[in-house]
C-alpha positions as CSV (number, residue, x, y, z in Angstrom):
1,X,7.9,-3.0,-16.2
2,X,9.7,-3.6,-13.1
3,X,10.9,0.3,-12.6
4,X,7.5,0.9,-13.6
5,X,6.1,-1.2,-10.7
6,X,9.2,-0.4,-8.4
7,X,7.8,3.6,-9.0
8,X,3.9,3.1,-8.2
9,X,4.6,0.5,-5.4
10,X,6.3,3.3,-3.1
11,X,3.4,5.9,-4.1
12,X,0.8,2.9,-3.5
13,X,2.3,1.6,-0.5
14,X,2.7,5.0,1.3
15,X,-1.1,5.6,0.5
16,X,-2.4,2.1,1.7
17,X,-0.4,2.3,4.6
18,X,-1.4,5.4,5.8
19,X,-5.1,4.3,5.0
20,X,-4.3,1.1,7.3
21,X,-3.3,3.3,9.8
22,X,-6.0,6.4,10.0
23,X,-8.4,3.1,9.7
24,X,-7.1,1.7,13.0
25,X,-6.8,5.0,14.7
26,X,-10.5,5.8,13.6
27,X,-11.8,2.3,15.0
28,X,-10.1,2.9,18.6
29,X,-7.0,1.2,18.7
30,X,-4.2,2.9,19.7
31,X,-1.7,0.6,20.7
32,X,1.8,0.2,19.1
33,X,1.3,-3.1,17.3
34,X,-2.2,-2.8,16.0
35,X,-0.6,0.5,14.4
36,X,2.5,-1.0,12.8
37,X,0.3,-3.6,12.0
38,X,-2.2,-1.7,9.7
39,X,1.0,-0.1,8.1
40,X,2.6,-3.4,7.7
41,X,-0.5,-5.0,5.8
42,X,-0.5,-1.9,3.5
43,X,2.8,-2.3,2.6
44,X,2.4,-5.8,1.8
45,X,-0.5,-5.1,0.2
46,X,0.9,-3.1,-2.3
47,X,2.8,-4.9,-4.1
48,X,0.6,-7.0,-5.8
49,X,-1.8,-3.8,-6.4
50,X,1.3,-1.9,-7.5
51,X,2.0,-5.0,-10.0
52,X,-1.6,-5.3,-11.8
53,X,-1.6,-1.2,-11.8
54,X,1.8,-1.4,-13.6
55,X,0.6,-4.0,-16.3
56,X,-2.3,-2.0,-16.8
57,X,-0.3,0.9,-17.8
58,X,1.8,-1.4,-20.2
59,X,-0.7,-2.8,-21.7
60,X,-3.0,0.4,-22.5
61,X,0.3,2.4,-23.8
């Protein structure tokens, strides 16, 4: 299951981070660390999401 997870967390992270960021651009803030900020969150975010979506999949197959 960790491959599994390892697999989907640098598909989900590259998605959530690149939300974060188009969401921070959108709202006005253009500055360097709100940026890399909203990327960094995704990023962290991810993992758990990346986690539950990868037990999902082992439990359903």
């Amino acid at each position: 299951m960790m491959r599994l997870a390892g697999i989907l967390y640098s598909l989900i992270s590259t998605a959530l981070a690149g939300t974060g960021v188009i969401v921070v651009l959108v709202a006005g803030f253009v500055s360097l660390p709100a940026i890399l900020g909203a990327a960094a969150a995704g990023a962290v975010l991810a993992a758990p999401v990346a986690w539950l979506v990868a037990r999902r999949l082992y439990e359903a197959g």
